[in-house]
C-alpha positions in Angstrom: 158.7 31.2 180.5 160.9 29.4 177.9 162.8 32.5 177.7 163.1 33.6 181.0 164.5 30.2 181.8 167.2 30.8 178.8 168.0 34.1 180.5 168.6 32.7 183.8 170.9 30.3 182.3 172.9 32.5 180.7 173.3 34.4 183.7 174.2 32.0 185.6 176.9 30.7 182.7 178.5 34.3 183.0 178.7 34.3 186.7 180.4 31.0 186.5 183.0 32.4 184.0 183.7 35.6 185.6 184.2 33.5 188.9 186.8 31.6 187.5 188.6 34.6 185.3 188.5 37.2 188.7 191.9 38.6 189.8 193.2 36.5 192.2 193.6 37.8 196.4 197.3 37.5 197.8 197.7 36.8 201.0 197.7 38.8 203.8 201.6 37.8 205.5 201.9 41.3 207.3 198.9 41.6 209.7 199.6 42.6 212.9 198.4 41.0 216.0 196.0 43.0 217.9 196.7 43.6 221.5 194.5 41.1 224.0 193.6 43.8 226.3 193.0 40.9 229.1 196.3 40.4 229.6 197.0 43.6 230.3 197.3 43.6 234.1 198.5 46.8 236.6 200.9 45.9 239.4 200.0 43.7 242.1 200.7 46.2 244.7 198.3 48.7 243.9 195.5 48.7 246.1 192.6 51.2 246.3 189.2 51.6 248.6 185.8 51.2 247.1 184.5 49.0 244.3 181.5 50.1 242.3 183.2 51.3 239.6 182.7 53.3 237.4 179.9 55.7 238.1 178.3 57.6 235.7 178.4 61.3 236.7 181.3 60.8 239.2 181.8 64.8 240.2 178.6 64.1 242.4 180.4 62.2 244.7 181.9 65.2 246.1 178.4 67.0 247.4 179.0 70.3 245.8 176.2 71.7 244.3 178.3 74.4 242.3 180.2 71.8 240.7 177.7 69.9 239.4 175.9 72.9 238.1 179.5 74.3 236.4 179.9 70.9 234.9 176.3 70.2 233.9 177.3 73.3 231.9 180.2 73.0 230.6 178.5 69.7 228.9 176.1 71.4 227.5 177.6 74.5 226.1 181.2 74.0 226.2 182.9 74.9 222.6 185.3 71.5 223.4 182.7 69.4 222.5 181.5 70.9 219.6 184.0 69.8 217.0 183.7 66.1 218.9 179.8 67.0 217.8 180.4 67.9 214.1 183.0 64.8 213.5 179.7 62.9 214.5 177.6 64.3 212.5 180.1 63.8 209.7 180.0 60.4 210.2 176.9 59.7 210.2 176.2 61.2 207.1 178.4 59.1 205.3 176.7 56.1 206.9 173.6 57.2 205.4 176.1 57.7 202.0 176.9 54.0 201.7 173.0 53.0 202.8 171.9 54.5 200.2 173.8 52.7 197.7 172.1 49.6 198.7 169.1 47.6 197.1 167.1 49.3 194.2 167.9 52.6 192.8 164.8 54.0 190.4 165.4 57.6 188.3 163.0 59.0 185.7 164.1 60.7 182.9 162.7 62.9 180.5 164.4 64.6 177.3 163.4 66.6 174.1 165.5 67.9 171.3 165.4 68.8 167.9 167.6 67.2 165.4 168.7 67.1 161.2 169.1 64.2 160.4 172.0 63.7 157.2 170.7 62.8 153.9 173.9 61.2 153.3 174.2 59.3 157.0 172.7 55.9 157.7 169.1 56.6 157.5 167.7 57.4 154.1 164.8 59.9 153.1 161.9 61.1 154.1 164.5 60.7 157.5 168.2 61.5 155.7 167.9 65.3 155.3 164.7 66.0 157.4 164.1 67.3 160.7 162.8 65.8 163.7 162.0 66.3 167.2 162.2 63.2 169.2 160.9 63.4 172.6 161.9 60.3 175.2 160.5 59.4 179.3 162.1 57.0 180.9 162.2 54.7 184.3 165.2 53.0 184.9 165.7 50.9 188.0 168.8 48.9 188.7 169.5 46.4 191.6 172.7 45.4 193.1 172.6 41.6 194.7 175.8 42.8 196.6 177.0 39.2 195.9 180.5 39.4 197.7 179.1 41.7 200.7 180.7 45.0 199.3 177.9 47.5 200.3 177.3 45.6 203.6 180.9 46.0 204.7 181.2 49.4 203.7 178.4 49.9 205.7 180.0 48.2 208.9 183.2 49.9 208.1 180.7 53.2 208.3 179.2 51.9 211.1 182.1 51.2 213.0 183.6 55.3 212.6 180.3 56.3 213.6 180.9 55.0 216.8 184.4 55.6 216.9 183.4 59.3 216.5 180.6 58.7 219.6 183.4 57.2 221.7 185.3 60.4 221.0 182.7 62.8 222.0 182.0 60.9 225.5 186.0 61.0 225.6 185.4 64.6 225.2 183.0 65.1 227.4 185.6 62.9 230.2 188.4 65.2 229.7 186.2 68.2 229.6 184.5 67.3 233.4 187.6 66.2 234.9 189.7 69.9 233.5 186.8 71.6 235.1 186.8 69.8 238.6 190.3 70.3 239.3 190.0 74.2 238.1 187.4 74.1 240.4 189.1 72.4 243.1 192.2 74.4 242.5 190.3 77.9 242.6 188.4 76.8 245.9 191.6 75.3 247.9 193.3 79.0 246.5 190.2 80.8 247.9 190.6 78.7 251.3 194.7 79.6 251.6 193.7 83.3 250.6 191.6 83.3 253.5 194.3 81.5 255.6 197.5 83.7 254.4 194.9 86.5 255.4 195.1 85.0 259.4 198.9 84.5 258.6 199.5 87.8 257.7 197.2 89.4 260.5 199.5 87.5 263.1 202.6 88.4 261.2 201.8 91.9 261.5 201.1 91.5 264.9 204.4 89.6 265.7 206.1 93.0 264.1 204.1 95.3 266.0 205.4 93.3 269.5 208.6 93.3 268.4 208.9 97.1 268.1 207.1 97.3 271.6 210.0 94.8 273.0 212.7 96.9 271.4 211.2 99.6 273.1 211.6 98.5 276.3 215.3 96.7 275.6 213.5 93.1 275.6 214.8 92.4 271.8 217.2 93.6 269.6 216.2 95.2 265.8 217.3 92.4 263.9 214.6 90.6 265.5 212.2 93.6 263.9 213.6 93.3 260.8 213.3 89.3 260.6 209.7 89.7 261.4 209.3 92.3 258.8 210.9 90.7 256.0 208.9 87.4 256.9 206.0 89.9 256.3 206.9 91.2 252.8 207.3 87.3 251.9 204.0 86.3 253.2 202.4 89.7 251.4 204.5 88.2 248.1 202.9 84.7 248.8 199.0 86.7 249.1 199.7 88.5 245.6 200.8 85.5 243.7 198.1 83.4 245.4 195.6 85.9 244.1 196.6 86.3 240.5 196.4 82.3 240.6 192.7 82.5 241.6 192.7 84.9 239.1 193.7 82.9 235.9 191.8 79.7 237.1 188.5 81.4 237.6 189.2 82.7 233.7 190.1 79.0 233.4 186.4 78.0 233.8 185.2 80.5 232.2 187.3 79.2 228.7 185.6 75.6 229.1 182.4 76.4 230.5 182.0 78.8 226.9 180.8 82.0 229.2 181.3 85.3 229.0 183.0 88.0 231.8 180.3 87.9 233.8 179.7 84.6 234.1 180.4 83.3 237.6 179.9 86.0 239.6 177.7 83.8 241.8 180.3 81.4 241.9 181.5 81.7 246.2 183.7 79.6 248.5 183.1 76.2 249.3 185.1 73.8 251.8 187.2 71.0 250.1 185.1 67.8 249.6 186.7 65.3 253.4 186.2 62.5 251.6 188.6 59.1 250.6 189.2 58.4 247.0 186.3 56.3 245.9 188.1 54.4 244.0 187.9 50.5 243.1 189.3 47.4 245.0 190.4 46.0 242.1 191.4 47.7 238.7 190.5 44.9 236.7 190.9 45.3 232.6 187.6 45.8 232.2 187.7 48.9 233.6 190.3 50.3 231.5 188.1 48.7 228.7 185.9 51.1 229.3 187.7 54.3 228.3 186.2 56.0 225.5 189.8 56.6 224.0 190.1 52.4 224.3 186.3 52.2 222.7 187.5 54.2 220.1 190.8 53.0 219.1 188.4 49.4 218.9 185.9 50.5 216.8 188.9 52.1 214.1 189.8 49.1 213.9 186.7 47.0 213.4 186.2 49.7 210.6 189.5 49.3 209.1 188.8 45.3 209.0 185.2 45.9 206.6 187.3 48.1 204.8 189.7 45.3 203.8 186.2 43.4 202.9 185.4 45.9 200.6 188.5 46.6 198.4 188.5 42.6 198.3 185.0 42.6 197.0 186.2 44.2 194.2 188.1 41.4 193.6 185.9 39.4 192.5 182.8 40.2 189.4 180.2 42.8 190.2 177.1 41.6 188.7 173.4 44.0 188.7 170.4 43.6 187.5 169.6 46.8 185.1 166.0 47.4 183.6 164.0 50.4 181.7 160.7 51.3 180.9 159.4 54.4 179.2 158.2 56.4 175.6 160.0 57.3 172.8 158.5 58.8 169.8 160.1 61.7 166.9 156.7 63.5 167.1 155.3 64.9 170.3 151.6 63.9 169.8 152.4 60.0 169.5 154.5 60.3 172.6 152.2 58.8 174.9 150.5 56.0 172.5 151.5 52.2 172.7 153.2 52.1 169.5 156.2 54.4 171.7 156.4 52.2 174.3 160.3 51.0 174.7 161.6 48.4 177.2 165.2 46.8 178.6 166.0 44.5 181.2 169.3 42.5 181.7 171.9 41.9 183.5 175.6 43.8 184.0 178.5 42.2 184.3 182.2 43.4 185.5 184.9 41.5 185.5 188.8 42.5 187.2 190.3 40.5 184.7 193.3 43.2 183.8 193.2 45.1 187.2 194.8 43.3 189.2 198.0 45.3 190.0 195.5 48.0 190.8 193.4 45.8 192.9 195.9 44.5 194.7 197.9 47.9 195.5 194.4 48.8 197.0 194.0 46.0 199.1 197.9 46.6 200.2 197.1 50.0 200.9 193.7 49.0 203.3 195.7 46.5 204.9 198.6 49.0 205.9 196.2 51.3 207.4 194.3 48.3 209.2 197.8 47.7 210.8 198.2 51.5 211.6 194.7 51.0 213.4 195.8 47.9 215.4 199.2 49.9 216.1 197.3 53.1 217.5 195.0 50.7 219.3 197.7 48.9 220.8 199.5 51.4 221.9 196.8 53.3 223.7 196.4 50.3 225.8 199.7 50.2 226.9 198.8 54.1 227.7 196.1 53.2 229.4 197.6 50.8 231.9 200.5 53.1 232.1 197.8 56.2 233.5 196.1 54.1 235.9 199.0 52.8 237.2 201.3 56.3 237.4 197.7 57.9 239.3 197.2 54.9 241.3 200.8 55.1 242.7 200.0 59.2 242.9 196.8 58.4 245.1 198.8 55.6 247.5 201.4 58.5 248.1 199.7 61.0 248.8 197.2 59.2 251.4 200.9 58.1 253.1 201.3 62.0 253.1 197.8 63.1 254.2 198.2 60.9 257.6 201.9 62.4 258.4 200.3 65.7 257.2 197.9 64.9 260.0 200.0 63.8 262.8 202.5 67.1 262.2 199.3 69.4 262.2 197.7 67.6 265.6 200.7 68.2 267.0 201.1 71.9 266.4 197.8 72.1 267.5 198.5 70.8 271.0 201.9 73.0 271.4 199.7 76.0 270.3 196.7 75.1 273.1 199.6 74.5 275.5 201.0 78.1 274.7 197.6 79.4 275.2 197.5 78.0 278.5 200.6 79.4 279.3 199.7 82.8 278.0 197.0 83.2 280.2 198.9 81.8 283.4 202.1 85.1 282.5 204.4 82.4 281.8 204.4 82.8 278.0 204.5 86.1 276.4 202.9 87.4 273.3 205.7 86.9 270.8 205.3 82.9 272.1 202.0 82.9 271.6 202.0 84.7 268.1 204.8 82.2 266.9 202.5 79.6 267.7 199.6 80.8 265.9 201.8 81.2 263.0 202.8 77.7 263.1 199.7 76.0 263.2 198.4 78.4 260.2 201.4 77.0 258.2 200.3 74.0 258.8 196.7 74.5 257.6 198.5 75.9 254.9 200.5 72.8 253.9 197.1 70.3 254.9 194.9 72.6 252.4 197.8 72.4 249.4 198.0 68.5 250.3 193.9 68.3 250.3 193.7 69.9 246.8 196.4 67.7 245.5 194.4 64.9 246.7 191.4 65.7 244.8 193.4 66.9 241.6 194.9 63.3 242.0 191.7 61.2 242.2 189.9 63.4 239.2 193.0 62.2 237.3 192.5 58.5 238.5 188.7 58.8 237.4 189.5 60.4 234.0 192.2 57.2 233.4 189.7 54.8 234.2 187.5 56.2 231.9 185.0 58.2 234.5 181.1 56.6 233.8 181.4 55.8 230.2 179.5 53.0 228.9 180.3 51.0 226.0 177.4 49.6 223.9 176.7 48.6 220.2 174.3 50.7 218.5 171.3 49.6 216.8 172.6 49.8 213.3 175.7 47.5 214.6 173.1 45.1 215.9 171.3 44.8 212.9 174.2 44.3 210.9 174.6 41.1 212.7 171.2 39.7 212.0 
C-alpha cells in the first residue's frame, strides 16, 4: 500500500512538471466570425400562398401516381446517390477509427527464437558462448485517461463529418427528386403540345386545302396559298423539334432513374398538375436552415472546431497508464512454471517541450482550414437566401403571367364561339372559322408552355428551401454531450 501511495505521488509530481514545462498555445487573432444565419432575411415583398412548410415527400402534392413511382425509384436505385452513399460509409468508418482508440487497449504476444549467446559479451559462461532458446507470452494492456479531451474531440470532429456526409446524401437525394420532376414535367407538358401542334397542324392543313378551293373559284389570290403553306412547313418544323425534345428528356429520366432502354415504356400522358404553388406565407430563416447543403456546411464546421481541440491537446503532456503480464523462460519446459512469471506496470509520460514550432504550425494550419469552413459556410448562406429569393421573384412573375395568359386565352375562346355561330348562320366562311381555330390552339399552346414553367419554377422554389429535409443530431452527437 506504502508503495502504491509512493507511486501515485510520483505520478502526480511528473504531471505537475510536465504541466508547467508544456509548449505554450498562441492565440487565435485570425478566426473568422461565422455567419448568424437569423439575420439573414429575404425581401419584404415577397409573398407566397400556403404555410406548412416543408413537407417531406413534396412531389406528392401534385397527385400523379407516375411521378411518385419514377421518383420513389430514382431514390432507390439512382447511381447519383451512390457516391453520396459511399462518402458515408467512409465516414463512418473513421468514426469507428478514432473510437477505437479510446479506453483500454489489450494485445497478447507470443515469441520464440533461438539465440548464441557471446562468450566474450556481457554474460559470462555456462551463458557467454552457449545456446539458448528463450521462449516469451505476453499481455499488455495500456490505458489512455485522455486528460486534455484529445480522443473525445477527435471523435466529435468524426462525428460531426459523419453527418456532414448524411446532410449531403439527403442533399442528394433533393437535387435528384427535383431534376426528375421537372424532366417529368417537361416530357408531359411536350407530350401535351405534341398533341396540340397535332390539332394545329390538322387545321393548318385544312386552311391550305380552302385556300386552293378559293383560288379556284377566283375568291383569293396564290400568295394567300403560299402563306398558308409556309405557315405549314413552320408548324411541321415546330412538331419535329418538339419531338426530338421529348425524345432526349425521356432518355433524361432514364440517366437518373439508373434504367436501362426499356425502361419506361409504361410511362403514358398525364395532364399538368392545376394546382397554386404550395408554397409558404412566410420564408422565415428557419426554413432555409433547413437545407441539407446549409446542414452540411454546419456540421464542417463544428468538425473543423474539435479539430482545433485536438492538435491543441497535443499541446499539452500525454500521460497513459502502461502494464504487462506474461512468461519468459530460455527453456521451453519451464515456460509455464511460476519461477517465469514477469510483470510491468507504470506510467508514460510525453512532454512537447522542444516541439513547439511544430505544434504550433499544426494548430495554424487547423485553424486556417476552420476559417475555410466558416467561409464556405458563410457563403452558402448568402446562396441560399439569394435562390429563394431569385425563385420566389420567378414564382410571383409568372402567376402575374398565368392570369394575363388567362384573360388572352378566354378571350379567344369567345371570338372563336362567336365565329362558330357565325359559320353556321353563312355569314362567316371556312377560312374564318379555321383562323379561329388556329388562334385559340396557339393559345393553348402558349397556356401549356406557361403551365410547365410554372411547375419547373415551384420544383426549383422547393429544392431552394430545402424540399422535406429534417435536421436532427444523431445519437452518437447526443451522447457526446452527456
Amino acid at each position: 500500500m506504502h508503495f502504491s501511495k509512493n507511486r501515485f505521488m510520483g505520478c502526480l509530481s511528473i504531471m505537475l512538471l510536465g504541466l508547467a514545462g508544456c509548449a505554450q498555445i498562441p492565440a487565435d487573432q485570425d478566426a473568422l466570425a461565422q455567419q448568424d444565419v437569423t439575420r439573414i432575411e429575404l425581401a419584404a415583398n415577397i409573398k407566397l400562398a400556403q404555410s406548412g412548410w416543408p413537407k417531406a415527400q413534396w412531389w406528392t402534392g401534385y397527385a400523379d401516381e407516375q411521378l411518385n413511382r419514377l421518383i420513389a425509384q430514382a431514390l432507390n436505385k439512382g447511381p447519383s446517390l451512390q457516391v453520396a452513399a459511399v462518402r458515408i460509409a467512409s465516414a463512418r468508418a473513421a468514426l469507428k477509427l478514432d473510437s477505437a482508440d479510446q479506453g483500454v487497449n489489450v494485445s497478447l504476444d507470443a515469441a520464440s527464437n533461438r539465440q548464441r549467446y557471446s562468450a566474450n559479451g556481457l554474460y559470462p559462461p555456462p551463458i557467454g558462448g552457449g545456446y539458448f532458446t528463450e521462449s516469451t507470452l505476453q499481455a499488455k494492456a495500456s490505458y489512455d485517461f485522455d486528460w486534455w479531451g484529445k480522443h473525445r474531440s477527435a471523435i466529435a470532429a468524426a462525428v460531426g463529418e459523419v453527418n456532414a456526409r448524411q446532410a449531403e446524401y439527403a442533399q442528394a437525394e433533393q437535387t435528384l427528386a427535383a431534376a426528375v420532376a421537372q424532366s417529368y414535367f417537361n416530357l408531359q407538358a411536350g407530350w401535351a403540345r405534341l398533341a396540340n401542334l397535332q390539332k394545329i397542324r390538322t387545321a393548318q392543313r385544312d386552311l391550305v386545302t380552302d385556300k386552293i378551293k378559293r383560288i379556284a373559284h377566283g375568291l383569293a389570290s396564290i400568295d394567300e396559298q403560299r402563306n398558308a403553306e409556309a405557315e405549314l412547313a413552320n408548324i411541321n418544323r415546330q412538331y419535329a423539334a418538339l419531338e426530338a425534345q421529348c425524345g432526349r428528356e425521356l432518355e433524361a429520366l432514364r440517366a437518373l432513374l439508373g434504367a436501362d432502354n426499356h425502361a419506361l415504356v409504361e410511362l403514358a400522358p398525364h395532364a399538368l398538375p392545376a394546382m397554386p404553388p404550395a408554397l409558404p406565407a412566410n420564408l422565415g430563416i428557419e426554413l432555409l436552415a433547413r437545407r441539407p447543403d446549409l446542414q452540411a456546411a454546419r456540421w464542417r464546421v463544428e468538425a473543423s472546431l474539435s479539430k482545433i481541440d485536438v492538435v491543441q491537446a497535443a499541446f499539452y503532456p500525454d500521460i497513459n497508464l502502461t502494464g504487462m503480464i506474461g512468461l519468459d523462460s530460455l527453456s521451453l519446459d519451464t515456460l509455464l512454471s511460476a519461477p517465469s512469471r514477469t510483470l510491468f506496470i507504470g506510467p508514460a509520460l510525453t512532454l512537447p517541450l522542444f516541439d513547439s514550432g511544430r505544434l504550433q504550425a499544426r494548430l495554424g494550419v487547423a485553424r486556417t482550414q476552420r476559417n475555410e469552413m466558416i467561409a464556405d459556410y458563410n457563403q452558402s448562406v448568402f446562396v441560399a437566401v439569394r435562390e429563394v429569393a431569385q425563385a420566389g421573384i420567378t414564382v410571383q412573375g409568372l402567376e402575374i403571367q398565368t392570369r394575363e395568359q388567362a384573360a388572352a386565352a378566354a378571350a379567344t375562346y369567345a371570338l372563336l364561339r362567336s365565329t362558330e355561330a357565325r359559320f353556321r348562320q353563312g355569314v362567316a366562311d371556312r377560312s374564318t372559322l379555321l383562323a379561329a381555330q388556329l388562334a385559340a390552339f396557339e393559345q393553348e399552346d402558349a397556356s401549356l408552355q406557361l403551365k410547365n414553367q410554372q411547375l419547373l419554377s415551384d420544383v426549383a422554389l422547393i429544392k431552394a428551401l430545402g424540399g422535406g429535409y429534417r435536421a436532427g443530431q444523431t445519437a452518437q452527437t447526443s451522447a457526446l454531450k452527456h
